[in-house]
TIRO-2110 file (N, C-alpha, C; in Angstrom, 1 decimal):
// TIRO-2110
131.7, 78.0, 90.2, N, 1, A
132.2, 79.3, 90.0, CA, 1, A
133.3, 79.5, 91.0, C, 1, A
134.4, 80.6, 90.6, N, 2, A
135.5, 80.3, 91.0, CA, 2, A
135.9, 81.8, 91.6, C, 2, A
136.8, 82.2, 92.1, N, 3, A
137.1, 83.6, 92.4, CA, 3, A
137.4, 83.8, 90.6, C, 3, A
138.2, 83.8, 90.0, N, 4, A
138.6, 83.6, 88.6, CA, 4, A
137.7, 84.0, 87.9, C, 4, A
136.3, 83.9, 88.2, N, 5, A
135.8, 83.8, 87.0, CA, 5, A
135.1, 85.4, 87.6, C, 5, A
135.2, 86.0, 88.5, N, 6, A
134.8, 87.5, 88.9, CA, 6, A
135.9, 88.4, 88.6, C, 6, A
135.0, 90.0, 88.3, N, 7, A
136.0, 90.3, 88.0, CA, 7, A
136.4, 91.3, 89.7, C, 7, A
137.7, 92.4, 89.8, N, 8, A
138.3, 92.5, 90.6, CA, 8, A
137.4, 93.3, 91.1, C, 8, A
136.7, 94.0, 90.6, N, 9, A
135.6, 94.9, 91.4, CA, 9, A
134.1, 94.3, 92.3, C, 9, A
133.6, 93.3, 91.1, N, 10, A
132.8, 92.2, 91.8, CA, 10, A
133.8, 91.3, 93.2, C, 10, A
134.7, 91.1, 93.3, N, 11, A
135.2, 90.0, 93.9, CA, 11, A
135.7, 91.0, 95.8, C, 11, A
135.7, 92.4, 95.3, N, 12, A
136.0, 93.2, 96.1, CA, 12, A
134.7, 93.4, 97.0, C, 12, A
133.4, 93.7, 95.7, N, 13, A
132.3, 94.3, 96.5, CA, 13, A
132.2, 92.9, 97.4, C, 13, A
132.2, 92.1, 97.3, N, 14, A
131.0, 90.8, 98.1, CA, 14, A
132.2, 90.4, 98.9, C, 14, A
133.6, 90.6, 98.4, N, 15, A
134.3, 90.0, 100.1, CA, 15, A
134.2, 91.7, 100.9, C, 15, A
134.0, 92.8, 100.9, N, 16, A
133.8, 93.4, 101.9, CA, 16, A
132.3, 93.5, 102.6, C, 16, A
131.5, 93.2, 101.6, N, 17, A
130.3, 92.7, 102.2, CA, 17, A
129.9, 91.9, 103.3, C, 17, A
130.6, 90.7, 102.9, N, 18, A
131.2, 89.2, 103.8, CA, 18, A
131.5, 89.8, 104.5, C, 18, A
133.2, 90.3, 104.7, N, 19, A
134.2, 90.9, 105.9, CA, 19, A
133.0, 91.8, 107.4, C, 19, A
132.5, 92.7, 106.2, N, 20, A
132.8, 93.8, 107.2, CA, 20, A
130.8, 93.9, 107.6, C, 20, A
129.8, 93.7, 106.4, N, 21, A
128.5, 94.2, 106.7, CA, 21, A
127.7, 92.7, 107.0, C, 21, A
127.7, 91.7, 107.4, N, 22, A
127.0, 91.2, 107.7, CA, 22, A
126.4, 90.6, 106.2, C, 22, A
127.3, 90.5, 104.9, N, 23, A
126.6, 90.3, 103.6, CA, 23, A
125.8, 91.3, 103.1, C, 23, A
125.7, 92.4, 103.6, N, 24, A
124.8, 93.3, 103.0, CA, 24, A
125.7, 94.7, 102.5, C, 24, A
125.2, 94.7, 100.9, N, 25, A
126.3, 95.3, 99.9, CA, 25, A
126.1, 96.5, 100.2, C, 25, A
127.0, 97.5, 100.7, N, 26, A
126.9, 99.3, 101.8, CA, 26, A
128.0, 99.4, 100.6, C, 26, A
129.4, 99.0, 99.9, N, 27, A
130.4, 99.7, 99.8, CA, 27, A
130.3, 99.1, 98.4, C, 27, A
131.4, 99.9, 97.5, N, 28, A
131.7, 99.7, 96.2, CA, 28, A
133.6, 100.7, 96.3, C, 28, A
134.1, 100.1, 95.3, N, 29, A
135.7, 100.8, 95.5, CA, 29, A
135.2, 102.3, 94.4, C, 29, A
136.4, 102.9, 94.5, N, 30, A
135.9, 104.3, 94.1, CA, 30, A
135.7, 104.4, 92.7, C, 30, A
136.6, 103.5, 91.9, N, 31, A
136.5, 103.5, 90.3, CA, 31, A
134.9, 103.1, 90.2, C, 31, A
134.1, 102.5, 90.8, N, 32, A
132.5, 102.0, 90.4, CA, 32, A
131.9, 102.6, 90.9, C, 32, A
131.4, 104.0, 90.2, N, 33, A
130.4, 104.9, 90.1, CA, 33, A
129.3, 104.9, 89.3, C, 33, A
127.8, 105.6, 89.3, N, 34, A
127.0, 105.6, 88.2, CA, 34, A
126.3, 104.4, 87.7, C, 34, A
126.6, 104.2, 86.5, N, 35, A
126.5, 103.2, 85.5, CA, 35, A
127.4, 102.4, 86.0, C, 35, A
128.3, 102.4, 86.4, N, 36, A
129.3, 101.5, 86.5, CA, 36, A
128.6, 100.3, 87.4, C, 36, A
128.6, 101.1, 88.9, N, 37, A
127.6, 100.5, 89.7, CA, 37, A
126.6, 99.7, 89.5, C, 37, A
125.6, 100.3, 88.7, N, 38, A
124.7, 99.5, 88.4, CA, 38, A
125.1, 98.3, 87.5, C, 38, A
125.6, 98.0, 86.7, N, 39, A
126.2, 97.4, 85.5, CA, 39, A
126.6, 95.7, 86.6, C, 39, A
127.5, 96.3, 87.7, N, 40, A
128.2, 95.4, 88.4, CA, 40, A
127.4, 94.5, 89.2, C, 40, A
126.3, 95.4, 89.5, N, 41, A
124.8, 94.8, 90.6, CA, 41, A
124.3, 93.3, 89.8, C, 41, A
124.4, 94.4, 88.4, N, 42, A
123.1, 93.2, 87.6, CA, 42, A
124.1, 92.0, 87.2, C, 42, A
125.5, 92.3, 87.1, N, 43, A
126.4, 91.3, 86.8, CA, 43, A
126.2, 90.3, 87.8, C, 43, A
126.3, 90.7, 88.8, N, 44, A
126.5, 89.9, 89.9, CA, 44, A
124.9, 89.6, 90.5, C, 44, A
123.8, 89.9, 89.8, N, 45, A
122.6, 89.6, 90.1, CA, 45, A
122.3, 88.1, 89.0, C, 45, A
122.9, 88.6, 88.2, N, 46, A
122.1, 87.5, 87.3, CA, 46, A
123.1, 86.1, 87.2, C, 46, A
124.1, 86.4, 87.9, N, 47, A
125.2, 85.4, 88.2, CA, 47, A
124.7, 84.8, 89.9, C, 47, A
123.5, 85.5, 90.0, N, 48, A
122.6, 84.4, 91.2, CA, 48, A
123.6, 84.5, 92.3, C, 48, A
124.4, 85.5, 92.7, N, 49, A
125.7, 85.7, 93.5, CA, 49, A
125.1, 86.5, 94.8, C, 49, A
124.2, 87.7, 94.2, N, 50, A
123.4, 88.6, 95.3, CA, 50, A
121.7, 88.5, 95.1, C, 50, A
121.3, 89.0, 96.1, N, 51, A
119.9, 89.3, 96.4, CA, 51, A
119.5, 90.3, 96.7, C, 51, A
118.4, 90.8, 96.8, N, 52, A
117.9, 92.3, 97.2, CA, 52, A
116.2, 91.6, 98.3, C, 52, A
116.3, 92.7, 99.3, N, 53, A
115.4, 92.4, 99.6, CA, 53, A
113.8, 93.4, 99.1, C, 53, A
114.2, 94.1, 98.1, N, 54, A
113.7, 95.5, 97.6, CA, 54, A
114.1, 96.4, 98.1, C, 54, A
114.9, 96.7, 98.8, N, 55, A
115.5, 97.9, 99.2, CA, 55, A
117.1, 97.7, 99.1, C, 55, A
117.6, 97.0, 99.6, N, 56, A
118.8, 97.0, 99.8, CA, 56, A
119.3, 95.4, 99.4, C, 56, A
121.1, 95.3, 98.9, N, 57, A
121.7, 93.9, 98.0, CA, 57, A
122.1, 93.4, 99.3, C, 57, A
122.2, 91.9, 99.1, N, 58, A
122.8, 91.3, 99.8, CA, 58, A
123.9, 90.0, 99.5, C, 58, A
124.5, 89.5, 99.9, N, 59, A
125.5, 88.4, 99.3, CA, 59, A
124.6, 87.2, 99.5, C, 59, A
124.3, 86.1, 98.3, N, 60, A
123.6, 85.2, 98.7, CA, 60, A
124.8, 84.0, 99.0, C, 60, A
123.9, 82.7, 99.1, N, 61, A
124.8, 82.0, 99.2, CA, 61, A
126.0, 81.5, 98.7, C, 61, A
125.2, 81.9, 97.2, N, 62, A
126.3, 81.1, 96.1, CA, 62, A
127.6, 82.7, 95.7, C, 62, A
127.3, 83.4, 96.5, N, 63, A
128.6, 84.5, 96.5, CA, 63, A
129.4, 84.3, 97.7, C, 63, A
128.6, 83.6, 98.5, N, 64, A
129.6, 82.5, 99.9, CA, 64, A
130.5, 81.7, 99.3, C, 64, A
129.6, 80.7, 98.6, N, 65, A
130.8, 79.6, 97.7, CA, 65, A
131.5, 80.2, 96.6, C, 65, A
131.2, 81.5, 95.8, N, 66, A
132.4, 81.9, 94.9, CA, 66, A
133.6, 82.3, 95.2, C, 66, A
133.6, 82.9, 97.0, N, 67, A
135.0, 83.6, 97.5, CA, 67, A
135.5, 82.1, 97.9, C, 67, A
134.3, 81.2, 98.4, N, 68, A
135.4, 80.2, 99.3, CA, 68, A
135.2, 80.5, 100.8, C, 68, A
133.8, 81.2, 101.1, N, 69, A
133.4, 81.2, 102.7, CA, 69, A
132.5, 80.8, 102.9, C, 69, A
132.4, 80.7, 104.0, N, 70, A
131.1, 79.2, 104.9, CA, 70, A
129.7, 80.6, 104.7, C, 70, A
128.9, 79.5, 104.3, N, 71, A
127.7, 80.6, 104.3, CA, 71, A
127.1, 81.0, 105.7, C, 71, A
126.4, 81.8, 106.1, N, 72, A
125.8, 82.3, 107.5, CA, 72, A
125.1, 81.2, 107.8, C, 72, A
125.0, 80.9, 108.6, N, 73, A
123.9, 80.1, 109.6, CA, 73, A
122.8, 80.5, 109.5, C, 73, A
121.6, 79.5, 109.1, N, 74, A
120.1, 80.1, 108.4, CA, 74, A
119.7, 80.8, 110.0, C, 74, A
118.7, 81.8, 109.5, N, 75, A
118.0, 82.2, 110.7, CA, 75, A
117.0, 81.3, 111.8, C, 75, A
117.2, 81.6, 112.8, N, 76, A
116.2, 80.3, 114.0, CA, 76, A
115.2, 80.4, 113.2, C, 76, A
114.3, 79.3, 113.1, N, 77, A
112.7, 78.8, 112.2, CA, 77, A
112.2, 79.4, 113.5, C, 77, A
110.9, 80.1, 113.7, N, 78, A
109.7, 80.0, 114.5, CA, 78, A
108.8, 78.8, 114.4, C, 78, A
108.4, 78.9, 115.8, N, 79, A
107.5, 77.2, 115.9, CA, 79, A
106.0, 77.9, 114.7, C, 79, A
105.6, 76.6, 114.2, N, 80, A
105.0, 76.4, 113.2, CA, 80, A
103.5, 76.5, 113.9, C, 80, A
102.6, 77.0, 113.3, N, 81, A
101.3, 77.4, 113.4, CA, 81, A
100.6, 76.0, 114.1, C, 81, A
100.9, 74.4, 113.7, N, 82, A
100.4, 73.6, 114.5, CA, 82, A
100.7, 73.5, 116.0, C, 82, A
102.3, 74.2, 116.0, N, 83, A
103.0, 74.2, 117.9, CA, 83, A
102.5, 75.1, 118.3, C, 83, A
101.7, 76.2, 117.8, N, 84, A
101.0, 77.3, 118.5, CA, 84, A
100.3, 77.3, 118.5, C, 84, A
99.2, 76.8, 118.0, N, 85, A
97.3, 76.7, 117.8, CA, 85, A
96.7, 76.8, 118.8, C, 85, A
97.3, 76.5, 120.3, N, 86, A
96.9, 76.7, 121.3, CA, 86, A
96.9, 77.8, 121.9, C, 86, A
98.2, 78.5, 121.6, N, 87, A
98.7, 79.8, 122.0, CA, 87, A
98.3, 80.7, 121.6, C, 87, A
97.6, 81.8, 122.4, N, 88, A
96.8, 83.0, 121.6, CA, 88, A
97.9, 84.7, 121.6, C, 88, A
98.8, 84.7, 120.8, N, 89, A
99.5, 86.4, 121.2, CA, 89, A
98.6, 86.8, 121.4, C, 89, A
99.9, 87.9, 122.4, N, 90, A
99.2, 88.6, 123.0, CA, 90, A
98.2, 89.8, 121.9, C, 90, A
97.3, 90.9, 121.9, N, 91, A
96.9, 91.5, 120.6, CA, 91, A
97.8, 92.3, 120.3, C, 91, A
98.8, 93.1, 121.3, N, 92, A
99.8, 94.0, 120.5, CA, 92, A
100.8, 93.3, 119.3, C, 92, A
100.9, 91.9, 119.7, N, 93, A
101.9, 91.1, 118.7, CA, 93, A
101.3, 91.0, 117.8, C, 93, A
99.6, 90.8, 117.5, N, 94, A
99.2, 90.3, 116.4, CA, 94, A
99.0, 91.5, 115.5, C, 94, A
98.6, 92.6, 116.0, N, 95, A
99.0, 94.3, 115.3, CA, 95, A
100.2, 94.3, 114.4, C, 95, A
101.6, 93.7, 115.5, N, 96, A
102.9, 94.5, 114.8, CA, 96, A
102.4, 93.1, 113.5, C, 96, A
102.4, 91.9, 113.9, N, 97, A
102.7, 90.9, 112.6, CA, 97, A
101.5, 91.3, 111.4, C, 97, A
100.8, 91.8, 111.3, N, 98, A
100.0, 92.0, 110.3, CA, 98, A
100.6, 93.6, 109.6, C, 98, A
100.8, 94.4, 110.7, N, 99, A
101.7, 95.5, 109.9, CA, 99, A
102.8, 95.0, 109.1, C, 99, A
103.7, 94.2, 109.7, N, 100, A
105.0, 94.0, 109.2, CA, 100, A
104.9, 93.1, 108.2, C, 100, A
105.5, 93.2, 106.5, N, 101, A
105.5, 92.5, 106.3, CA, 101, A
106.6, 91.6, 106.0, C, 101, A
106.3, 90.2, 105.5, N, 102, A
107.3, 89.2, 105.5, CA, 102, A
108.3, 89.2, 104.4, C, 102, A
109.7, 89.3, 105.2, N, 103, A
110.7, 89.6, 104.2, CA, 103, A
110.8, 88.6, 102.6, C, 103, A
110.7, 89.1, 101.4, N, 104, A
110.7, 88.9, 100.5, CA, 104, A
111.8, 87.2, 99.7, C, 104, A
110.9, 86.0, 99.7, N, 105, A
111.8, 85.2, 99.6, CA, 105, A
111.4, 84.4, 98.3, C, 105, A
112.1, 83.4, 98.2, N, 106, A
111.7, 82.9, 96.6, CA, 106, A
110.0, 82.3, 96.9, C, 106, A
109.7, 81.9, 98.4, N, 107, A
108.9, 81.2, 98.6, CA, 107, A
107.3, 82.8, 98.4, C, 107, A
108.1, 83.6, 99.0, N, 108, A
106.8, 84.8, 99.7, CA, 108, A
107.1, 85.4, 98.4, C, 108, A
107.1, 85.5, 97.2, N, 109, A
107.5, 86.2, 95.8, CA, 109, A
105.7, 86.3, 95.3, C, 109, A
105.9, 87.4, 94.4, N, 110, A
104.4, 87.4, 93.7, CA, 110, A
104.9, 86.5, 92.7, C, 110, A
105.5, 86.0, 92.0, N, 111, A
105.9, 85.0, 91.2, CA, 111, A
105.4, 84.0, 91.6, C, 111, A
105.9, 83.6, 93.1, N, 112, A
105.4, 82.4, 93.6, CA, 112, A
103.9, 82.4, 94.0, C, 112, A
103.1, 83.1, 94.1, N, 113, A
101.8, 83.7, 94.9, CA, 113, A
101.3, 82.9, 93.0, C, 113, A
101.5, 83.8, 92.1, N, 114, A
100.8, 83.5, 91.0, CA, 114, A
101.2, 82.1, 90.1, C, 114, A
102.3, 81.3, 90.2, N, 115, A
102.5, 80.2, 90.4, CA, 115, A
101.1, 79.1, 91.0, C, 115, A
101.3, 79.5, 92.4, N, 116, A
100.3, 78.8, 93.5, CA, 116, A
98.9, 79.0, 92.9, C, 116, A
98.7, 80.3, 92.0, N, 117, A
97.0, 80.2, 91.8, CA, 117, A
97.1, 79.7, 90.7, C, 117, A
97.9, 79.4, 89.8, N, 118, A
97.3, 78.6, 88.5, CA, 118, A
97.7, 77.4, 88.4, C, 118, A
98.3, 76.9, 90.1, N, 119, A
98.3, 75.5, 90.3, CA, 119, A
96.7, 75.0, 90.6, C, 119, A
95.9, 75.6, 91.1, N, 120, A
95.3, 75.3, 92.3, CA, 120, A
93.6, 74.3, 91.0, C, 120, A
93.0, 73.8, 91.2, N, 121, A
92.1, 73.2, 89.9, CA, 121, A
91.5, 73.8, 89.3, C, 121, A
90.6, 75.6, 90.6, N, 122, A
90.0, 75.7, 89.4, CA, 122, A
90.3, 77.1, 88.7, C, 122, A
92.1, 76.8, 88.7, N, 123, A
92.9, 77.9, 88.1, CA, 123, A
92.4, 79.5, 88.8, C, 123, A
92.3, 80.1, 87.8, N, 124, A
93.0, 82.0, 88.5, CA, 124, A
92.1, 82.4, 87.1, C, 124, A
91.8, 83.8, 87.6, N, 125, A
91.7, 84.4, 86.4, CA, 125, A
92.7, 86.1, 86.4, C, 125, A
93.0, 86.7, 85.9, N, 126, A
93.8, 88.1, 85.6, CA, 126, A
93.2, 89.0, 86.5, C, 126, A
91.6, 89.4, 86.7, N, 127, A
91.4, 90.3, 87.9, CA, 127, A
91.8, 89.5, 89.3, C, 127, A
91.9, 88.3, 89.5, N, 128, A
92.4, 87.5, 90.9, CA, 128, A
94.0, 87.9, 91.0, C, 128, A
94.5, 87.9, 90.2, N, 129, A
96.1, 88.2, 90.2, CA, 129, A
96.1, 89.5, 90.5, C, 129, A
95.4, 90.0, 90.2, N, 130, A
95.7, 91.9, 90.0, CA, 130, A
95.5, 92.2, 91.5, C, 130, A
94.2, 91.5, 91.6, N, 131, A
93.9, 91.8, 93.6, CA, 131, A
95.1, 91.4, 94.6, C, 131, A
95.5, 89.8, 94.2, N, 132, A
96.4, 89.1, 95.2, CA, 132, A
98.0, 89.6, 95.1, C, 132, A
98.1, 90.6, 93.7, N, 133, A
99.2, 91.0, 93.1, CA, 133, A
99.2, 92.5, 93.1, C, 133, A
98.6, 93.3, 93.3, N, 134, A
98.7, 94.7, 93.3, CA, 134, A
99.3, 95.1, 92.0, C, 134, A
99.0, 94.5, 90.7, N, 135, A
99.7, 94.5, 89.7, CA, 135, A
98.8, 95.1, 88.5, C, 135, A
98.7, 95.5, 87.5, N, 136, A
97.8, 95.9, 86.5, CA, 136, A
97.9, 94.5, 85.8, C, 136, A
96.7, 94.7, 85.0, N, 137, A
96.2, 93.2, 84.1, CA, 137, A
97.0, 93.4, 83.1, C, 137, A
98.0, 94.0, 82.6, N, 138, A
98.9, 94.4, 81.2, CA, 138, A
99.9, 93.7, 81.8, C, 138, A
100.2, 93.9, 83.5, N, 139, A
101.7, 93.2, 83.6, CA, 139, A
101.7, 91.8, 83.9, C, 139, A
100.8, 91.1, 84.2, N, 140, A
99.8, 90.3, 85.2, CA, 140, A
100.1, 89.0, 83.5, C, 140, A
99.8, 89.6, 82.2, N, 141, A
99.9, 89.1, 81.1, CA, 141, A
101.5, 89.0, 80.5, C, 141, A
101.9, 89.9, 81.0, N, 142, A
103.5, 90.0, 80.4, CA, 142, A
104.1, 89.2, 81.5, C, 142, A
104.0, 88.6, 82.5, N, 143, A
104.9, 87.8, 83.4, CA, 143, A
104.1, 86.5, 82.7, C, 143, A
102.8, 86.2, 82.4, N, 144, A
103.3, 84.8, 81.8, CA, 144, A
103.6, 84.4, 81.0, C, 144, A
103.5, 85.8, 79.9, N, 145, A
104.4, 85.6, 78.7, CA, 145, A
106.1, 85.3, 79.0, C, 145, A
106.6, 86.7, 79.8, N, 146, A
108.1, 86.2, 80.0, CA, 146, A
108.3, 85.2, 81.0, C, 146, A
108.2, 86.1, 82.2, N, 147, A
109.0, 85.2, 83.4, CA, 147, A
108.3, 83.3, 83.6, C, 147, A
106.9, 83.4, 82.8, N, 148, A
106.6, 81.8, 83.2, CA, 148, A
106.4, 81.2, 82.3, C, 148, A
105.9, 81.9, 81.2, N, 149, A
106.5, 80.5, 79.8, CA, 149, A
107.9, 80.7, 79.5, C, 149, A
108.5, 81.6, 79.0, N, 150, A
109.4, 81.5, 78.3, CA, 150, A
110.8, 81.4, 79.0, C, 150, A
111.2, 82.0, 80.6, N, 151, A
111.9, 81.6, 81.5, CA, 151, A
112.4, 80.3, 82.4, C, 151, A
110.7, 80.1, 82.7, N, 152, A
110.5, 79.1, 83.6, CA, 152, A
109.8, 77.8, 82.5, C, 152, A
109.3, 78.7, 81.6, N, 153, A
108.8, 77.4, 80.7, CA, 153, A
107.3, 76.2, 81.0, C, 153, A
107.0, 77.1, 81.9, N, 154, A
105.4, 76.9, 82.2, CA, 154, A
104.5, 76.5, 81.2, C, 154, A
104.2, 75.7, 81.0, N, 155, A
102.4, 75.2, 79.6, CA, 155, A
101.1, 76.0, 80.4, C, 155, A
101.2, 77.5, 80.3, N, 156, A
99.6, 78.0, 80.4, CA, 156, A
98.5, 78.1, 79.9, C, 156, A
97.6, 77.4, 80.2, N, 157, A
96.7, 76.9, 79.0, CA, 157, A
95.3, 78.1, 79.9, C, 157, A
94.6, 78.0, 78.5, N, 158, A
93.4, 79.0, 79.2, CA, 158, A
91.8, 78.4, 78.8, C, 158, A
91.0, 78.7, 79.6, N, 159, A
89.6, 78.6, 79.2, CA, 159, A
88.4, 79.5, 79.0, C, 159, A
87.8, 80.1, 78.3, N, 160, A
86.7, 80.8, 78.8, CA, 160, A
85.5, 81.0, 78.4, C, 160, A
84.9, 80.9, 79.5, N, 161, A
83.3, 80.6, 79.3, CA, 161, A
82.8, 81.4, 78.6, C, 161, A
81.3, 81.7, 78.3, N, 162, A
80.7, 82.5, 77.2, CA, 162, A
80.5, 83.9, 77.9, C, 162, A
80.1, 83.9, 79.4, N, 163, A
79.9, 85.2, 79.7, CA, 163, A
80.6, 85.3, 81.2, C, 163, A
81.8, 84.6, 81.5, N, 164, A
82.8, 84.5, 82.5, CA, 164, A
84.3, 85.2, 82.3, C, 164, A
85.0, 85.4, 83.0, N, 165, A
86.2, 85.7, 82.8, CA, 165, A
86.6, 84.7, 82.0, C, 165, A
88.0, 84.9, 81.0, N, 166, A
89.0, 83.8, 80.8, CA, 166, A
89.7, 83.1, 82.3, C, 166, A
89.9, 81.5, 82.4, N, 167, A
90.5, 81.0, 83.7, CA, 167, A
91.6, 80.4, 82.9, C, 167, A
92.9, 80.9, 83.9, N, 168, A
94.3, 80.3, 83.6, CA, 168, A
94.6, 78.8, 84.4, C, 168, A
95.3, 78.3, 83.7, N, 169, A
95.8, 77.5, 85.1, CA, 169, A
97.1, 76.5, 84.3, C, 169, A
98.1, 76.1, 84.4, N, 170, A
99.7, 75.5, 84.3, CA, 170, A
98.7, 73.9, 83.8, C, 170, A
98.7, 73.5, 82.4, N, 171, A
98.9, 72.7, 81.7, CA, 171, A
100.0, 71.9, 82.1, C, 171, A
99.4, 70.6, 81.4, N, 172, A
100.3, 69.2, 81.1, CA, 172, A
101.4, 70.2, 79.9, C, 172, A
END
């Protein structure tokens, strides 16, 4: 993708995003109001250009490589649960970390969460998703109809016993 292939309003929002906010989309030029606005978000969302973290857009990487700027420098990694097993936080730290939660990534996604249970052998069933998902069993069914067979193209195959839930789990 090229600057060329954006148009002047997209190419505006994400280099002052770049320039001036740290990647995080605060400004729009005055002609993009309303609908307008939104129209340009999802343009540039589904062109995998920005991100949201649920609240607020941000310029991802591949909106770094469409102007032609170096992407940010990943955030420092924290040492990993095996380099601290020894180390007990203190209890105020383990308060804030269980309040706070973990910013929203392709890895921390309920996509990914329900992915991971109908990897697992002895699959998931629709009230497990709804618990681990906060989601109703209507939508819980329409994500593997859209976003995982027909998106992602997932083989969901199902089983169910005579007086058990139906069990899901990602087929050959």
């Amino acid at each position: 993708m090229s600057k060329n292939d954006l148009t002047p309003a997209q190419h505006a929002i994400l280099a002052y995003a770049i320039q001036n906010t740290g990647g995080k989309i605060t400004w729009f030029p005055d002609n993009v109001n309303g609908g307008a606005r939104k129209k340009v978000l999802e343009g540039l969302f589904k062109r995998a250009l920005i991100t949201t973290d649920g609240t607020d857009w941000f310029v991802a990487a591949e909106g770094y490589d469409a102007l032609g700027c170096d992407r940010p420098a990943p955030a420092p990694v924290a040492p990993s649960a095996d380099e601290t097993a020894n180390e007990a936080p203190p209890v105020a730290a383990q308060a804030q970390e269980t309040a706070t939660p973990r910013p929203r990534t392709r890895e921390n996604s309920k996509q990914a969460t329900i992915i991971g249970m109908l990897q697992r052998p002895e699959g998931t069933t629709v009230p497990q998703i709804c618990e681990a998902t906060g989601w109703q069993a209507h939508t819980v069914r329409g994500a593997f109809a859209g976003a995982l067979k027909k998106k992602l193209g997932l083989n969901i195959v199902s089983t169910k016993a005579a007086d058990a839930d139906r069990v899901y789990r990602i087929g050959a």
